[in-house]
C-alpha positions in Angstrom: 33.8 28.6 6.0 35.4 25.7 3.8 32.9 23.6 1.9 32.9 20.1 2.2 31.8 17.5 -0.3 28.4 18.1 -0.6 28.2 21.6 -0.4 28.2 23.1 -3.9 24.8 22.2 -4.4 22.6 23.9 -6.6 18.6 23.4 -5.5 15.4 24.5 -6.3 11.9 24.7 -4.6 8.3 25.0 -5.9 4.9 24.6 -4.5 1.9 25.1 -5.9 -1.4 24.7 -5.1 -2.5 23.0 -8.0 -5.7 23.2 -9.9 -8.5 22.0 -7.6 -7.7 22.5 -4.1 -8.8 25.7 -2.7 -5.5 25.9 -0.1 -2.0 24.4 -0.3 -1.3 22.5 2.8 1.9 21.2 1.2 5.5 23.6 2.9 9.1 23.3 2.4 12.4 24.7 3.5 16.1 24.7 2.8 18.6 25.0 5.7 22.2 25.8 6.5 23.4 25.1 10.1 26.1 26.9 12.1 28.4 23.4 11.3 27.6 24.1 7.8 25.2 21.1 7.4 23.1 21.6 4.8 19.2 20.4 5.6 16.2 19.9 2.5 12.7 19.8 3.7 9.4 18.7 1.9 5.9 18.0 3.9 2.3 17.7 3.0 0.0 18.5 5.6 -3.4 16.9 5.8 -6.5 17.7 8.4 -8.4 20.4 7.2 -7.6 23.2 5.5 -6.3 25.1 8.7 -4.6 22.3 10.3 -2.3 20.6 7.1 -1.2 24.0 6.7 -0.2 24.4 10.3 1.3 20.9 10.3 3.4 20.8 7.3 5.0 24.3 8.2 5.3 23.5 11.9 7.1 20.1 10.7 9.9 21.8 8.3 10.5 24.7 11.0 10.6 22.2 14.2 12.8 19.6 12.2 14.9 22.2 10.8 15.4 24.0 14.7 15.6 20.9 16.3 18.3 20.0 13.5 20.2 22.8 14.1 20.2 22.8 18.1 21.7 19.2 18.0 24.8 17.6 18.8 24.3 14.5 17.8 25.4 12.1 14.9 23.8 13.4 11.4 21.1 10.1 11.2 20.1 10.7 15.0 20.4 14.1 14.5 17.4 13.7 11.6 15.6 11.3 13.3 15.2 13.1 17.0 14.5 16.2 14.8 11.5 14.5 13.1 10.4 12.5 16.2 10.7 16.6 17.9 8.0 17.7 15.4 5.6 15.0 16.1 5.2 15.8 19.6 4.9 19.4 19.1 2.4 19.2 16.2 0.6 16.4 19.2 0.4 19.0 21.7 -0.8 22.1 19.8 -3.7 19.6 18.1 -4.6 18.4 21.4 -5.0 21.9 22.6 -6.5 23.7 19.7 -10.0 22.2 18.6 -9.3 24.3 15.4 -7.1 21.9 14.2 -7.6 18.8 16.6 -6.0 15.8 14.4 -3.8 17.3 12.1 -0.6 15.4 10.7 1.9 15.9 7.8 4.0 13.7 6.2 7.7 14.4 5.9 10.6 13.6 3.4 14.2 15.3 4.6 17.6 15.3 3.4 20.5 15.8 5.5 23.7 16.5 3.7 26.7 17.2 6.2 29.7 19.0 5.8 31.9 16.1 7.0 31.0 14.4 3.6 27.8 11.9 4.6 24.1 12.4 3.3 20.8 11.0 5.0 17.2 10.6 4.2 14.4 10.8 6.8 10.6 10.0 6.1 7.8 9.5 7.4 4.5 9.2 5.2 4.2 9.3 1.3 6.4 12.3 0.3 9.2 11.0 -1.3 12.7 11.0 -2.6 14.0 10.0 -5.9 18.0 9.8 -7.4 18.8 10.8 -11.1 21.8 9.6 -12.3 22.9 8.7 -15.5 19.8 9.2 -16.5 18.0 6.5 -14.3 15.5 7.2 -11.9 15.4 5.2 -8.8 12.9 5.9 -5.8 15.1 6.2 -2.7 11.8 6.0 0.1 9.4 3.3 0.4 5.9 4.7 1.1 3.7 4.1 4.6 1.1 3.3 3.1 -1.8 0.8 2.8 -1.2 0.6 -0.7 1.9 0.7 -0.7 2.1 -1.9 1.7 -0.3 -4.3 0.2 1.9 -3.9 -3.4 5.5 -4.9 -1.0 3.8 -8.0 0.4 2.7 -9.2 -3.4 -1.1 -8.8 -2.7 -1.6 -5.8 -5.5 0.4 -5.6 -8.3 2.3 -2.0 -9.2 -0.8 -1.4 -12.2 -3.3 -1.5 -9.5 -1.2 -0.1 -6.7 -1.5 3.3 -8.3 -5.2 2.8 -9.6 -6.7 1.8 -5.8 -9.4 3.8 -4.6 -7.0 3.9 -1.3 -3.9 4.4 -2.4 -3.5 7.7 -0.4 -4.5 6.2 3.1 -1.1 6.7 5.4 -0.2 4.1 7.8 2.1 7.0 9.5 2.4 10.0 9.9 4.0 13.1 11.9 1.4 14.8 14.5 -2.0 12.2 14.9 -0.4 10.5 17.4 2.0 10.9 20.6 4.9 8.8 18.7 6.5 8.2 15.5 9.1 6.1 14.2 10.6 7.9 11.2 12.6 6.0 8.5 16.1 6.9 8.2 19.0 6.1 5.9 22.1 6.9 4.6 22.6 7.8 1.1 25.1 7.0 -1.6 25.7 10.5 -3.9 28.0 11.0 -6.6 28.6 14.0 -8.1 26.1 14.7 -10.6 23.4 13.1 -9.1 20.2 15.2 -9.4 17.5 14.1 -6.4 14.0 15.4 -6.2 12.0 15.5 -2.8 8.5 15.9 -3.4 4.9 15.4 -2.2 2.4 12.7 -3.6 0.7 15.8 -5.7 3.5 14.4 -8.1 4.5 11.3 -7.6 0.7 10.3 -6.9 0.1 11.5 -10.8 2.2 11.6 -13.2 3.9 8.9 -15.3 7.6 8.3 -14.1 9.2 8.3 -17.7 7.5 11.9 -17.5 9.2 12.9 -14.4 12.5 11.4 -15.3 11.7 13.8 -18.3 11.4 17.0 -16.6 14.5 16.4 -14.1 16.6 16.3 -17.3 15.7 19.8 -17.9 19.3 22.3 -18.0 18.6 23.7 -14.5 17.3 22.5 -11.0 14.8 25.9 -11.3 13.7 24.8 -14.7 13.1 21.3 -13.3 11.2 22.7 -10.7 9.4 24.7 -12.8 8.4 21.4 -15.1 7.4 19.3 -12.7 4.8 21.5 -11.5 3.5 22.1 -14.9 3.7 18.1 -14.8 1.9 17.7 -12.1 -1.3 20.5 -13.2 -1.0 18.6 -16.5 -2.0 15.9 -14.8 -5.1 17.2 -13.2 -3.7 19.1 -10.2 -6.1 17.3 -8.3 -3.3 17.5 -5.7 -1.4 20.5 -3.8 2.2 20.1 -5.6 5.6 20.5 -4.2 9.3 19.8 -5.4 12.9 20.2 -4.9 15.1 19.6 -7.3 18.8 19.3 -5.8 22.2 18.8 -8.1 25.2 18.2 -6.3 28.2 19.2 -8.1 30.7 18.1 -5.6 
């Protein structure tokens, strides 16, 4: 099959479960379609120990089925996809005391053969752009915090100090709808992007992470980030993907 403009990508994935927790509810997948779409997941699971794990990997396998079993345009492609995963991860929670309430949040890329790229998100996982050596955050939390910081009420300094900085104001799963975030994205070749749960970005210094993405390799990224991130404190389940499009 002929590759199109985004398909000589070089990625790698890494999850960890960091230094405190005693499970890692975080999951993530890479995905090639039939159309040779090419699909990047990262979620972070939360209710429980059982039910983030069961929510996260029920997220990346339902987005990435529900992905490939689509006709539709890439961005409504990614956006049915995510909105697909909510209601399933609704319905088993509703039925399953075991893990009654659990959600995940969800960052996606979407990059199709025909030469477009997409983000999706829903929650706090996010996704970042390298290029030239500037780091620029590409998803805009759901958050309290987050939210609070956009409307001027908290500045960024005590944004990422509040005692409820990790309180979602979405999610996939808690609830019978979602409205996930979708937009397209502008890539050159060279860019380096990193998906990744709040285990990372929730921690460690951005100069530090715009460090570690310089490393020579997408696996060695990977590989520093989550050193980053136990350096840090692990206080968090970790997970990245580091993804360097080469044109």
């Amino acid at each position: 099959m002929p590759k199109g403009p985004w398909q000589a990508v070089e990625v790698a994935s890494r999850t960890d479960v960091g230094r405190v927790r005693e499970s890692n509810q975080d999951a993530c997948g890479v995905f090639e379609d039939p159309r040779g779409d090419r699909l990047f997941v990262v979620a972070d699971g939360m209710g429980g120990h059982l039910g983030g794990e069961v929510a996260s990997q029920m997220a990346v396998e339902a987005i990435a089925e529900a992905c490939a079993a689509s006709d539709a345009a890439p961005a409504e492609r990614l956006h049915q996809a995510i909105v697909t995963a909510n209601r399933r991860i609704f319905e088993r929670a509703s039925g399953d005391s075991s893990v009654a309430g659990m959600g995940t949040t969800v960052v996606a890329v979407l990059l199709a053969r025909e030469g477009s790229a997409w983000v999706a998100h829903v929650g706090d996982s996010r996704l970042y752009r390298l290029r030239a050596g500037d780091l620029e955050t590409l998803t805009a939390d759901h958050s309290l915090v987050a939210e609070l910081e956009r409307g001027g009420y908290l500045s960024p300094e005590e944004a990422a100090r509040h005692p409820r900085r990790h309180e979602l104001m979405r999610s996939v799963g808690p609830v019978p709808e979602v409205e996930p975030e979708v937009a397209p994205l502008a890539l050159e070749p060279g860019d380096r992007l990193l998906l990744c749960t709040d285990g990372l970005c929730g921690y460690a210094e951005e100069a530090s992470i715009v460090q570690a993405l310089r490393e020579a390799t997408p696996e060695l990224a990977a590989r520093t980030l989550v050193e980053l991130a136990n350096a840090c404190g692990g206080e968090d389940n970790v997970t990245v993907q580091v993804l360097e499009l080469a044109g």
